[in-house]
Backbone bond lengths (Angstrom), bond angles and torsions (degrees), N, CA, C in turn:
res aa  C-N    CA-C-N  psi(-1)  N-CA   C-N-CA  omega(-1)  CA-C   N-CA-C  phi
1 X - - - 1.432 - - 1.528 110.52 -
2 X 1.379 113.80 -49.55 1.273 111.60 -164.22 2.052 103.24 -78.56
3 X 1.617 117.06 -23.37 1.159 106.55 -177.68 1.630 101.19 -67.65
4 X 1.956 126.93 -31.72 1.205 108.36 -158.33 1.467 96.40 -72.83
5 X 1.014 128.76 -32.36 1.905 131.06 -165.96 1.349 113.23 -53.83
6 X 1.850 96.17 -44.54 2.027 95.65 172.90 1.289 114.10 -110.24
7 X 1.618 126.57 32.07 1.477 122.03 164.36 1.034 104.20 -128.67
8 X 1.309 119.32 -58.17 1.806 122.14 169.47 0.923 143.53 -14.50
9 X 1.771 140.70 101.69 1.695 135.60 -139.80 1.832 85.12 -117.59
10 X 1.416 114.95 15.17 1.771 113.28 162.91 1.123 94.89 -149.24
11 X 1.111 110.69 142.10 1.520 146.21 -159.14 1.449 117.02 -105.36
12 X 1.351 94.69 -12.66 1.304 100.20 175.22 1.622 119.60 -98.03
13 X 1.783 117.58 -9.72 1.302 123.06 161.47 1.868 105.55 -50.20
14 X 0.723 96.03 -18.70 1.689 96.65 169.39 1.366 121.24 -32.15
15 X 1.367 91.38 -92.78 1.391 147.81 177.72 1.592 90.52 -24.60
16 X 1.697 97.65 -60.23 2.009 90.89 -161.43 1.679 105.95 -100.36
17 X 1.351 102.38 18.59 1.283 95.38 160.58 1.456 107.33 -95.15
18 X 1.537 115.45 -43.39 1.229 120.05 175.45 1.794 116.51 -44.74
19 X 1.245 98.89 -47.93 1.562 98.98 174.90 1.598 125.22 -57.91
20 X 1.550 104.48 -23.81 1.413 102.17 172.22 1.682 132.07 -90.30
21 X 1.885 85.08 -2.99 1.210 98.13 -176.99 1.665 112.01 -109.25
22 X 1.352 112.31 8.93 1.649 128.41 154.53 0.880 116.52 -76.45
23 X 1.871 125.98 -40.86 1.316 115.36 176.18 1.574 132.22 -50.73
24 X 1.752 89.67 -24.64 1.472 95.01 -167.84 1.455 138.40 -59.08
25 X 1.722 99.60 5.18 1.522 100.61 -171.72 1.505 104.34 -104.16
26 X 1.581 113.76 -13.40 1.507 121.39 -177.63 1.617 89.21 -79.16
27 X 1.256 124.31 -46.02 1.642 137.68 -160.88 2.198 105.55 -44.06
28 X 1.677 73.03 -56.44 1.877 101.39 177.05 1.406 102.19 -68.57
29 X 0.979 157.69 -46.21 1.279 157.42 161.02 1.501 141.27 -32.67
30 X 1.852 82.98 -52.30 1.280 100.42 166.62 2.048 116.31 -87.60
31 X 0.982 67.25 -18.58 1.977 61.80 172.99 1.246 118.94 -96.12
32 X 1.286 122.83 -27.30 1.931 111.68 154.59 1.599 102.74 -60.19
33 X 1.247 138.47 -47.72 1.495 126.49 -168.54 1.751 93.32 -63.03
34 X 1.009 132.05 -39.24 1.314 127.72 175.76 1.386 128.57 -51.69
35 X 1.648 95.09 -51.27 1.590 99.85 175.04 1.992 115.88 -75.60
36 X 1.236 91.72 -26.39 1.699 89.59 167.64 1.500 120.47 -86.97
37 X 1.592 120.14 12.42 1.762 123.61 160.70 1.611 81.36 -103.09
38 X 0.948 136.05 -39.47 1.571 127.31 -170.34 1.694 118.08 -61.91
39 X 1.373 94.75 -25.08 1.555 120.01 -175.74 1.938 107.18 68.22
40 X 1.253 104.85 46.46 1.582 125.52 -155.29 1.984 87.93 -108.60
41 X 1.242 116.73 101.75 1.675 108.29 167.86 1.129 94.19 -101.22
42 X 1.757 106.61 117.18 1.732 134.21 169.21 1.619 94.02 -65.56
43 X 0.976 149.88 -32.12 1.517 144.27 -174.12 1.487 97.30 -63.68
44 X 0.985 140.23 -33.80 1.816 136.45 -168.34 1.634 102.40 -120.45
45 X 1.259 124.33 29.49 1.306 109.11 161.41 1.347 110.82 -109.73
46 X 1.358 105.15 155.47 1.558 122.24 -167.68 1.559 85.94 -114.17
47 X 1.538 83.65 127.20 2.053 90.39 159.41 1.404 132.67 -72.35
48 X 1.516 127.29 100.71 1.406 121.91 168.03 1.358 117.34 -19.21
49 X 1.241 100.69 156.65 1.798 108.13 143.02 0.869 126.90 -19.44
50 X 1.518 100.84 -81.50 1.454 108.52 -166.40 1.590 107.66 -51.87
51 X 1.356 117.89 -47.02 1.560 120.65 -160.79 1.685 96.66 -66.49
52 X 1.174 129.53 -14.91 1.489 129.94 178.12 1.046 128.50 -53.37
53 X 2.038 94.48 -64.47 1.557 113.78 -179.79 1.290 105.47 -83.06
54 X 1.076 135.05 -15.10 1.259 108.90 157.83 1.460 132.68 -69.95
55 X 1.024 110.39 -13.21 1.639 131.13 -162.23 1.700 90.27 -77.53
56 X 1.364 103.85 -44.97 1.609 126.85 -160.84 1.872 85.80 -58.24
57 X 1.707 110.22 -60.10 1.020 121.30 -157.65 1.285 99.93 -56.52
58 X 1.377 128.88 -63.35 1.521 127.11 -149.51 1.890 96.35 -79.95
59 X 1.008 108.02 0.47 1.585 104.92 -177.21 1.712 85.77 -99.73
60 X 0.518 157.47 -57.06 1.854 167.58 149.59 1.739 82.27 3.14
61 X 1.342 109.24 -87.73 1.336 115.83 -163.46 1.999 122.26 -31.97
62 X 1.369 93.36 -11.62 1.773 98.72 -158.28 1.574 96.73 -99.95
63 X 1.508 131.17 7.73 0.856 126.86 -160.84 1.799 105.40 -110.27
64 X 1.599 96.49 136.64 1.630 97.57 -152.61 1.589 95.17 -71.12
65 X 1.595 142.51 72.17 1.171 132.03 167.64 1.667 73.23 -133.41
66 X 1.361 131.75 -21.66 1.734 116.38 -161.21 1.468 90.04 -75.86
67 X 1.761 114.56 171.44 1.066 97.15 174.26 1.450 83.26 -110.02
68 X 1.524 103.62 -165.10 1.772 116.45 -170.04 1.328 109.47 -91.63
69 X 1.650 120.97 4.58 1.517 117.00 -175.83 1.336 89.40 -114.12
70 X 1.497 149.96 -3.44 1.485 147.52 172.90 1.528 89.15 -98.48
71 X 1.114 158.61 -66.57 1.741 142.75 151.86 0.821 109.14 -0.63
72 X 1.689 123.00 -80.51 1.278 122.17 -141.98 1.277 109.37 -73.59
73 X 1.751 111.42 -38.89 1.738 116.07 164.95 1.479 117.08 -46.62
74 X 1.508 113.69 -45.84 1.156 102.81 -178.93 1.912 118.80 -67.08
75 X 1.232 120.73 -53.02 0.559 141.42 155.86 2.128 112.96 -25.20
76 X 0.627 117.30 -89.43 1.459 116.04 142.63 1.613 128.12 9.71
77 X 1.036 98.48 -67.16 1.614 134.47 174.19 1.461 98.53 -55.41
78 X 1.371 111.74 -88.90 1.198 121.21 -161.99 1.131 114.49 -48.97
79 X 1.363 129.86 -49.94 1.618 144.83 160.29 1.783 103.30 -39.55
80 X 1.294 122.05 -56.59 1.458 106.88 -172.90 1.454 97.89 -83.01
81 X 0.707 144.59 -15.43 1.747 134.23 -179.53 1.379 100.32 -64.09
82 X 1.527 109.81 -58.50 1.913 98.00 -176.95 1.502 101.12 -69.10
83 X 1.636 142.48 -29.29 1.259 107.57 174.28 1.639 124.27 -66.25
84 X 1.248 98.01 -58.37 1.581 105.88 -172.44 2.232 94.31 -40.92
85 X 0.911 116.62 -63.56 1.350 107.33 -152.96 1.758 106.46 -67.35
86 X 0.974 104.79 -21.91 1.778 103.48 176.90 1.983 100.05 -92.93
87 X 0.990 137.60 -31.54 1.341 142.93 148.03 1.412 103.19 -40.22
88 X 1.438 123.47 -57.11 1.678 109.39 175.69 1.385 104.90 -44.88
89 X 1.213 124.99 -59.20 1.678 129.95 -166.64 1.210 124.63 -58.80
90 X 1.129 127.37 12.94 1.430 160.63 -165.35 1.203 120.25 -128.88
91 X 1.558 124.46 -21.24 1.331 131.15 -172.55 2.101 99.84 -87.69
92 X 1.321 91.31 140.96 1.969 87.47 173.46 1.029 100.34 -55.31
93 X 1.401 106.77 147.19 1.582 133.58 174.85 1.262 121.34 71.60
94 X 1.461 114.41 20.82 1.349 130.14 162.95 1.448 123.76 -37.49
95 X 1.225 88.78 -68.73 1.816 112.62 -178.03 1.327 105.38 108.25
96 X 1.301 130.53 -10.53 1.399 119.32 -179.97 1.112 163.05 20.13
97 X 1.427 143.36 38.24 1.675 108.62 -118.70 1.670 106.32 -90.93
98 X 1.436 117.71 153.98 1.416 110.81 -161.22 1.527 138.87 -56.71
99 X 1.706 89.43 -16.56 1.309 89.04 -179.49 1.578 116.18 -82.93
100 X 1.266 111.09 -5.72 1.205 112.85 155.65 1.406 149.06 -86.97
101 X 1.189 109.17 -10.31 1.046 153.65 -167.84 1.945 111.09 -53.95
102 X 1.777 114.65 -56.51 1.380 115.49 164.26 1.769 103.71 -63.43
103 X 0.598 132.90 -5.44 1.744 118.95 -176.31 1.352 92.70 -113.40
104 X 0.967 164.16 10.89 1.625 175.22 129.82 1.527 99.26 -51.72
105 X 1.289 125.20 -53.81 1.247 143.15 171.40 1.109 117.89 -76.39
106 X 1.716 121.97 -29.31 1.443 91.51 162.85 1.210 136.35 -84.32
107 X 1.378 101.74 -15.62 2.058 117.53 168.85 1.084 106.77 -99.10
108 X 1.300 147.84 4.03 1.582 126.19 161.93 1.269 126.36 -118.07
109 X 1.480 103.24 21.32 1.815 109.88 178.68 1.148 112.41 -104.69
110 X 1.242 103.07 154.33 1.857 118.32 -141.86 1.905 93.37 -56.85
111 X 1.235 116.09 -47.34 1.556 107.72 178.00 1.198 111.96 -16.03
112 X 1.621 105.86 -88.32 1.753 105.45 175.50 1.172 131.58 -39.18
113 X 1.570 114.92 -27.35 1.765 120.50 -169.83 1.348 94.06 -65.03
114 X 1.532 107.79 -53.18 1.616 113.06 -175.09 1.914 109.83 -55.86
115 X 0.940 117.92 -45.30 1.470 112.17 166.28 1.320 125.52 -59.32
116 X 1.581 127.74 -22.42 0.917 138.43 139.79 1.098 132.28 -38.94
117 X 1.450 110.79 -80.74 1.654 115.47 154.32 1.379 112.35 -23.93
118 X 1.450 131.63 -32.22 1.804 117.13 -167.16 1.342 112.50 -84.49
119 X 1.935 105.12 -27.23 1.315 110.45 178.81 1.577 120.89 -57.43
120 X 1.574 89.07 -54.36 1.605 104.28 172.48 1.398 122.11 -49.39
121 X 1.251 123.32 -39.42 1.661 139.22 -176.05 2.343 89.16 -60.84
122 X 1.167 99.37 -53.07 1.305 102.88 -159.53 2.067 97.87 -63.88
123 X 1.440 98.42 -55.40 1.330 99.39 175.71 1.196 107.88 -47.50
124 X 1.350 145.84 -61.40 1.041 142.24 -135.31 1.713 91.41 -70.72
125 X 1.898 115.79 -65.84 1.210 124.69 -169.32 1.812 99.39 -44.78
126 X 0.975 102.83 -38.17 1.570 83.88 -159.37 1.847 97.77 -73.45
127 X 1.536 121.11 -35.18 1.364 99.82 -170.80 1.585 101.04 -78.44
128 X 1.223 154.17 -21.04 1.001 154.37 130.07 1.481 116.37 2.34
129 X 1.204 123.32 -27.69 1.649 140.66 -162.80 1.210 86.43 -116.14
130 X 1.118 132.98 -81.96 1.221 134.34 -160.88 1.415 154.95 -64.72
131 X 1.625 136.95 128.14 1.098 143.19 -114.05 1.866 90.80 -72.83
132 X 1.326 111.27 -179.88 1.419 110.56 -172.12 1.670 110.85 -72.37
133 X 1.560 110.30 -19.24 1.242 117.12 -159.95 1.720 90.41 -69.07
134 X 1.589 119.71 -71.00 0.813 125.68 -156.18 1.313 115.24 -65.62
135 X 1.555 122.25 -18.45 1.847 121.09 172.68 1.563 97.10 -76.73
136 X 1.673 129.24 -18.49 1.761 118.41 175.95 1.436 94.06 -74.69
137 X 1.100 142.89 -34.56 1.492 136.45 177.44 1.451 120.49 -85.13
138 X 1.191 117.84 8.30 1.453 116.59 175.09 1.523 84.86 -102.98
139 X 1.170 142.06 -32.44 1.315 136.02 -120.25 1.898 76.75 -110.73
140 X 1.420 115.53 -57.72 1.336 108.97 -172.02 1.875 102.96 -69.74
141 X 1.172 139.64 -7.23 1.408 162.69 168.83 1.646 89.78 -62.38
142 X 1.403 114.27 -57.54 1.825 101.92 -167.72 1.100 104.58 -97.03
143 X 1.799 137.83 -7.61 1.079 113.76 158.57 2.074 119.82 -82.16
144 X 0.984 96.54 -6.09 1.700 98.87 175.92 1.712 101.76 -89.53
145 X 1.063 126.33 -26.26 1.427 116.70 167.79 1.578 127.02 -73.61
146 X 1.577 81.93 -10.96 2.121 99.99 170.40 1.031 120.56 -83.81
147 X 1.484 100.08 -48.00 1.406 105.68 165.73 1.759 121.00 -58.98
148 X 1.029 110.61 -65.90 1.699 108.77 173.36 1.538 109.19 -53.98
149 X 1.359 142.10 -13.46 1.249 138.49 171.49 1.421 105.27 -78.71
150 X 1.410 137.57 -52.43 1.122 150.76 144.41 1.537 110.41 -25.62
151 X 1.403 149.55 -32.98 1.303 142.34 -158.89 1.822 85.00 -118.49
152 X 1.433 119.85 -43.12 1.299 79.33 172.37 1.374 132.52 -73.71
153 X 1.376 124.70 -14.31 1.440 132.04 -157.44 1.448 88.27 -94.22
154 X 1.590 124.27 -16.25 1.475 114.47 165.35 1.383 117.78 -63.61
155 X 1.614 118.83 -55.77 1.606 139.22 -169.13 1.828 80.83 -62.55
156 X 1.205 126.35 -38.07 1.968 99.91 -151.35 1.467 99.55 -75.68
157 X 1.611 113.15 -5.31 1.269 108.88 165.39 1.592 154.84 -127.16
158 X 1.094 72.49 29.22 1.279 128.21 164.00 1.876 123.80 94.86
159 X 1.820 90.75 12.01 1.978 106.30 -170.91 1.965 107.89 -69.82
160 X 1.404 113.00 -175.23 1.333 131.23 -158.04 1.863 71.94 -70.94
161 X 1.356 115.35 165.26 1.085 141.75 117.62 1.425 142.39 -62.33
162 X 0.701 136.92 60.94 1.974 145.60 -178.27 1.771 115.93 -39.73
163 X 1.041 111.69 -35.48 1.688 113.90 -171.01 1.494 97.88 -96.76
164 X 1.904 94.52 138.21 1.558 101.97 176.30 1.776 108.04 -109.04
């Protein structure tokens, strides 16, 4: 938030960051009611690996040497990765299974895609502007968010972790 306010040449990246960052209290809400049908107590879990370095990573990103078009890519990224892949699960012939099925729906319905889409619109404009250095660092920015998207979706099922 605070990089789009003092880098941002639209004013309106605001706005839809702000909007994604309202959701976040329905987001938190709904995932303790989740973990208590899961019978999951968030008070006694220990964070993996994987959930570490990434933690490391996206805290990396907030630091005023990044610029706001390697953010917003990243940022970007991470947001369409959970749509597009829970949007797959939604397509006929998925296989789905039901109990998964409302959380499939809550990341792959067109709402979010479209919020998606705004991120991307913003990423795009800003690397569009920007010098070659900083689109090679957005670019290695979305492949390290693949990679850590990839290591967690390894750990949630229970495979090696690879990233240190």
């Amino acid at each position: 938030m605070l990089k789009a306010w003092r880098e941002s040449d639209d004013q309106s990246d605001i706005e839809v960051i702000l909007g994604g960052m309202a959701a976040l209290n329905d987001e938190i809400a709904w995932f303790k009611k989740e973990a208590s049908n899961w019978k999951v107590h968030l008070s006694t879990i220990v964070p993996q690996k994987a959930n570490q370095v990434y933690c490391r990573f996206l805290e990396s990103l907030t630091h005023p040497d990044v610029e706001y078009a390697v953010a917003m890519t990243a940022f970007w990224a991470i947001e369409a990765v959970y749509q597009e892949s829970f949007a797959n699960c939604l397509e006929d012939g998925s296989k789905t299974p039901p109990e998964i099925r409302e959380t499939c729906e809550r990341w792959g319905n067109y709402s979010f895609g479209q919020y998606c889409c705004s991120l991307q619109k913003i990423a795009n404009r800003c690397l569009e502007k920007a010098s070659d250095d900083v689109r090679a660092k957005a670019e290695v920015t979305l492949l390290d968010v693949l990679e850590h998207e990839i290591a967690f979706w390894n750990m949630s099922r229970g495979e090696a972790q690879a990233l240190a």
